[in-house]
N, C-alpha and C positions, 0 to 999 in steps of 0.2 A: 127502664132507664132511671127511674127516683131509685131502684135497691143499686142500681152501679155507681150513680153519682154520691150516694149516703155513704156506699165504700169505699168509695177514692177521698170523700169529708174525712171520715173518720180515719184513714191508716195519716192523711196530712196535720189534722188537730191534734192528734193523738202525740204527736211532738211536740205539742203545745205545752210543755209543763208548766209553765207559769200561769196558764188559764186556769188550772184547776182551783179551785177551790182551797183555802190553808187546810193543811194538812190532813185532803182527800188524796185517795189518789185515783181517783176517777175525774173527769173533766167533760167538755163537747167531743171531746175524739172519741173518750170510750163510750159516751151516750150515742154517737152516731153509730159504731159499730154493736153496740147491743141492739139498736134500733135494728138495723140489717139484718143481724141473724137472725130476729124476730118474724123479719120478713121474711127472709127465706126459709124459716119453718113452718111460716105458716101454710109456704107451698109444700107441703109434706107429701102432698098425693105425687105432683111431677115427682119429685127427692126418689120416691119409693120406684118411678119408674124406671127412673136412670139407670144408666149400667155401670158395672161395675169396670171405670176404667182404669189404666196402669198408674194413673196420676194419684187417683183415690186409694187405689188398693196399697201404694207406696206408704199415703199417710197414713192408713188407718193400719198397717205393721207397726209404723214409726209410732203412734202415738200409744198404739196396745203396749211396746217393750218399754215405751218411758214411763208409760204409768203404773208400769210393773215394776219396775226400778226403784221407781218415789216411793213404792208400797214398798215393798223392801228394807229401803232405805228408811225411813222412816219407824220399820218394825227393830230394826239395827240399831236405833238410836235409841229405842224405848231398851232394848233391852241390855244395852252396856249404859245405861244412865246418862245418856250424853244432855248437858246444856244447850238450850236453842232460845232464840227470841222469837216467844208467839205472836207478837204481831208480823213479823216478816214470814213468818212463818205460813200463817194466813196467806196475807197478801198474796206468796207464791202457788198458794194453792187456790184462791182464785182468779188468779191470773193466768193458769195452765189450762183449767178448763174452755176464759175465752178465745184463747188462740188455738186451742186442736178446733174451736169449735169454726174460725177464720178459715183456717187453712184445711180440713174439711168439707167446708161448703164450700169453699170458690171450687175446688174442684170436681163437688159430688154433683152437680148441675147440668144437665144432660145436652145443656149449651151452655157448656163453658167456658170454653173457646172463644165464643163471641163475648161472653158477658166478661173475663175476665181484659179480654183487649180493649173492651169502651172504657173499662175501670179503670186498667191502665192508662187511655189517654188522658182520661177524665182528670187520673191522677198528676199526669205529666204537664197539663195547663192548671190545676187547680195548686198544683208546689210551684210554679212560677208566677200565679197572683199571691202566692203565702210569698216568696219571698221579696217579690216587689216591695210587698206594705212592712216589711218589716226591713230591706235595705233603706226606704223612704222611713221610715221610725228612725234606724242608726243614724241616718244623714239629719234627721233632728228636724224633716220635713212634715213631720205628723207625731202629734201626741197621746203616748198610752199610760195614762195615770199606774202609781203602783206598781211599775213593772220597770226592768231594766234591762236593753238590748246586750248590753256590753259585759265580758268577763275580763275586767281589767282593760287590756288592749288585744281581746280576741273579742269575735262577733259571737254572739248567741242566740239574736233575734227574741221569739218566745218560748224557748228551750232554757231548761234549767243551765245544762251548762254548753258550752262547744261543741264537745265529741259527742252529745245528743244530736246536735243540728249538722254536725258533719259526717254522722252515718248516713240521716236521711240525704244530706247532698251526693251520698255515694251512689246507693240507691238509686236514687232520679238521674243520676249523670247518666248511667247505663240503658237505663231504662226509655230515657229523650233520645239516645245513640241507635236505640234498637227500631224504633219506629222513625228515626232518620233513613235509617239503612234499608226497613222493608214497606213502608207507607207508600201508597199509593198515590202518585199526584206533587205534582213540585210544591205546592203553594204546603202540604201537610208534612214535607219534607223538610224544607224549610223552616216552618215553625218549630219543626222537634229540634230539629239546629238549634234555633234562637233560644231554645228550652234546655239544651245541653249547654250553651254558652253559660248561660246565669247558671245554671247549676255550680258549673262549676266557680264561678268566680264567689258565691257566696261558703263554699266550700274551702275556698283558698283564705276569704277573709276569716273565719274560724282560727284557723293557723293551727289545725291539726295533720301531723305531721305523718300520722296513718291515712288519715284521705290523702295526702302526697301521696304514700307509699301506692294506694289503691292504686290516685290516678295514674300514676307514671306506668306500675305492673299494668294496669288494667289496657293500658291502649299499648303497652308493649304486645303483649298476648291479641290484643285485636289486629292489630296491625298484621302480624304474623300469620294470625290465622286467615285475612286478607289476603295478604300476598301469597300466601302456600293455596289457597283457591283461585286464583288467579295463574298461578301458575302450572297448577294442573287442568285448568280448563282445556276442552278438547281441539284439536286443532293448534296449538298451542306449541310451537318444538324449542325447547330450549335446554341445553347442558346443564347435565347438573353440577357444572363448576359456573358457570351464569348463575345457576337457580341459587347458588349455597351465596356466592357475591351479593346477590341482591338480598341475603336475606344477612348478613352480615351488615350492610349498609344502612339498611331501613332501622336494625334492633342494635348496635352497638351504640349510638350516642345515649339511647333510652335505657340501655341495661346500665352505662357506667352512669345517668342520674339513680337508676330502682339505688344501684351497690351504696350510692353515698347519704341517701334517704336511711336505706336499714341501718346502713351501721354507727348512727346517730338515733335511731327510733327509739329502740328502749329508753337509753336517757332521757330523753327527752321527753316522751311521755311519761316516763317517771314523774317528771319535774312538775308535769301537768296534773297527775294524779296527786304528788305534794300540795297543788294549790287546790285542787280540788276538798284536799279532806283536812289541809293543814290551815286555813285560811287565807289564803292567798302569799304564803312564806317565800319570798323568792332565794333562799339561802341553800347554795348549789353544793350542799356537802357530800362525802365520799357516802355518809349513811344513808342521806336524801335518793343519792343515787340506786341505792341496792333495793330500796322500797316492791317495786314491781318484782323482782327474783325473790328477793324475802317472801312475797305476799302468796308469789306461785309455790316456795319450797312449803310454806304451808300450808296448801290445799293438795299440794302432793303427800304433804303426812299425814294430815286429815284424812282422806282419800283409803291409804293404805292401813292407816288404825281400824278404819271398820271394815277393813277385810274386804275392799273394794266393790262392796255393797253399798256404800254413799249412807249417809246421813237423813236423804230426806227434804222435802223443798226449805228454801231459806241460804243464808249465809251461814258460812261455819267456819269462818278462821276470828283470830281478833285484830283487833284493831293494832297496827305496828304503834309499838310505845313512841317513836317520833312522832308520827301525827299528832297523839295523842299532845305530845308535850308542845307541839309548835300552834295547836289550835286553839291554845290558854288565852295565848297576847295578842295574835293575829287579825289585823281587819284583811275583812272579806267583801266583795258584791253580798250584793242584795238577793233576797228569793231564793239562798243556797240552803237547802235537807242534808245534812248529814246523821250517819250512823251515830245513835248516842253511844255515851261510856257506861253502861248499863251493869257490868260484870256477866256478861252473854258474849260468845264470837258473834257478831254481825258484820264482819267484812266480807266482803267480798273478793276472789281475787283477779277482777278485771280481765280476764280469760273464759271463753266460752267452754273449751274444753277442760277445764280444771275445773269451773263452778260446777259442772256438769257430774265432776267426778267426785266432786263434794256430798253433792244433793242424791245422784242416781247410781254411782260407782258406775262399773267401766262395761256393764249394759245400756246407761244412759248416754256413754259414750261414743260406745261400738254403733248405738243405733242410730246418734244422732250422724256420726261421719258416715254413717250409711246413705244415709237421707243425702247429704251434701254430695257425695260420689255419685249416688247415679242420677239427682238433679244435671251434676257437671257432663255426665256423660250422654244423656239424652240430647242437651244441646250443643253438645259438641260435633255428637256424630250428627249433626244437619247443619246448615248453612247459617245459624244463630250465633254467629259473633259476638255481638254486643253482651247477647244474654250470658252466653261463656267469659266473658272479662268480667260481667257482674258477680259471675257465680265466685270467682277468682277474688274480688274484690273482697265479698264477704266471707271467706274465706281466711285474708288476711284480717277483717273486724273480729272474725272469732277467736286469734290469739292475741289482741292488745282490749277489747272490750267481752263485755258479755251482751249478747245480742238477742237469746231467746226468749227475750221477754219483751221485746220490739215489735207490732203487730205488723210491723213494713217488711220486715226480714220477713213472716211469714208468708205476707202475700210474694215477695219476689219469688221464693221459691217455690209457689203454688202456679205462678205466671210462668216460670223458667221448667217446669214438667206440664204443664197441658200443650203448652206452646210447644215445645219440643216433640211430644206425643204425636201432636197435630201434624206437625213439618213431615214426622218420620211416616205417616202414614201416606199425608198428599202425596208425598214429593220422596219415593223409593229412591230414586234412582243416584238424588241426592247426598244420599246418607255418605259419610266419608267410612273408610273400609277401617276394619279395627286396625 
């Protein structure tokens, strides 16, 4: 129970960016999750007896091809003389070790099953006292010296910036939905409720416009996959001009909100990533706008210069000469990191799949969408809704943020293949036909 509850601390602190220490980037989160792996090596003996399940054996392909990739990539970079920045450079290569080593053990554990669902709940009450104390901090009902909830007029609680604390609210929305829907018992039912309500309303105060996207897809896709179970339940007779009605009724208000979310999203995340690196510049120009597509056609060229072998852990594009120029005069919040102007690319380009194609080229890529398909398809083909809109969700975090360096993303996807493995094995009869 203390290694589940240290895991569920550490993937919740671990959002904490502004706990850490100036200019560590280690904090309580990742001292709790070293703590954990600590402990579960030290069970080496059980580790060794465990078997080899389809959960485990997924990640340990996924992490052999990434880290075949990095080596690669990194050999690509030494030998066309590419510039890189050594500290980031670091940084990403100790950061990859402790998450294969997360998302490894939650699944290598011969009860994992169990241990990763108390983690989950653990998680799912323990992000809804995080965000209690830190909605009571914005509301100005508690004070935290040196620290600042606000990014202008978005929430950020103790997250560097917004789209930190509104992936985690992505995340937990899904995740309180999922153990609404299969928890045993009204009273624990309920509470996952009360746990998905504040998720999401701390998610909305963000006013990140990809957690919209999320939420709207994500309970579109739920909803759907609801009703197409319901509808084929047995005993059941209904036409399939009923059946297509009812599902036309349920998903057409939600699909025209998803249409008017994306085709505003780029922008507008653009604008967000301007105040992000430009210092809070609210100045909505034609060039402001192109920033995010700029950032991508340059990790596409990146990408393809080294022969789609990747570079190697770290950022590898530069910084767009606007930011550059609008973060001269610009005030900003408080407690904001950015990339210096070093004469090194250190950008990044807020795209999972492009940084990916940066660092590992398009082994790091193939492998990683590997990992995400058959995460989505395990819980699809069983009766795990919630976890299929999560997986959906993150999904859409991976083309507007970069996410695998997030220890939350690991674990959902470590939770969303045992759980699914689980379901498919109990409950055959369940599984929906390809």
């Amino acid at each position: 129970m203390i290694r589940d509850a240290l895991l569920a601390l550490g993937l919740v602190l671990s959002t904490a960016s502004q706990l850490r220490p100036t200019g560590l980037p280690v904090g309580p989160g990742e001292l709790c999750l070293v703590t954990w792996i600590a402990l579960m090596l030290g069970g080496t003996r059980d580790l060794l007896r465990s078997k080899l399940t389809p959960a485990l054996s997924r990640m340990l392909v996924f992490w052999a091809l990434f880290a075949t990739s990095l080596c690669i990539g990194s050999m690509t970079a030494f030998a066309i003389s590419d510039i890189h920045d050594p500290n980031l450079f670091i940084h990403d290569s100790l950061a990859y070790p402790l998450l294969a080593a997360i998302s490894l053990l939650a699944t290598a554990d011969s009860s994992a099953g169990c241990r990763l669902q108390r983690s989950a709940w653990l998680l799912v009450w323990f992000s809804n006292v995080f965000f209690a104390i830190q909605l009571a901090w914005g509301w100005n009902l508690i004070s935290i010296p040196e620290m600042d909830p606000w990014y202008w007029d978005r929430f950020r609680g103790l997250s560097e910036n917004p789209n930190q604390l509104a992936i985690f609210c992505a995340i937990s929305t899904f995740l309180s939905l999922h153990f609404a829907e299969h928890f045993p018992g009204v009273r624990r039912r309920l509470a996952a409720l009360l746990c998905t309500i504040l998720s999401v309303y701390v998610g909305r105060l963000t006013k990140s416009d990809t957690y919209g996207l999320i939420l709207v897809a994500g309970m579109l896709l739920f909803l759907m996959l609801k009703l197409r179970t319901w509808l084929l339940m047995p005993g059941r007779k209904l036409t399939f001009r009923a059946a297509a009605a009812g599902l036309v009724l349920v998903a057409s208000p939600i699909i025209g909100a998803t249409a008017l979310l994306f085709a505003n999203l780029v922008e507008i995340e653009t604008a967000d990533l301007a105040k992000d690196m430009a210092k809070g510049t609210s100045e909505e120009t034609s060039e402001t706008a192109n920033i995010r597509l700029d950032a991508w056609s340059r990790a596409i060229d990146r990408g393809i210069e080294s022969g789609m072998l990747g570079l190697g852990p770290g950022p590898h594009i530069e910084i767009p000469p606007t930011l550059v120029a609008a973060r001269q005069d610009a005030v900003e919040p408080k407690y904001i990191e950015h990339p210096q102007v070093n004469g090194t690319p250190n950008f990044e380009a807020h795209n999972t799949f492009l940084d990916l194609f940066t660092q590992g080229g398009l082994i790091a890529v193939l492998s990683f969408g590997w990992l995400i398909a058959t995460a989505f398809r395990l819980v699809y083909r069983v009766p795990l809704d919630a976890l299929t809109a999560m997986l959906c969700g993150i999904t859409i975090l991976c083309v507007f943020h970069l996410v695998i360096r997030h220890p939350l993303f690991w674990f959902a996807i470590a939770f969303a293949m045992v759980a699914g493995t689980n379901a498919r094995d109990l409950s055959p009869r369940l599984t929906r036909s390809k």
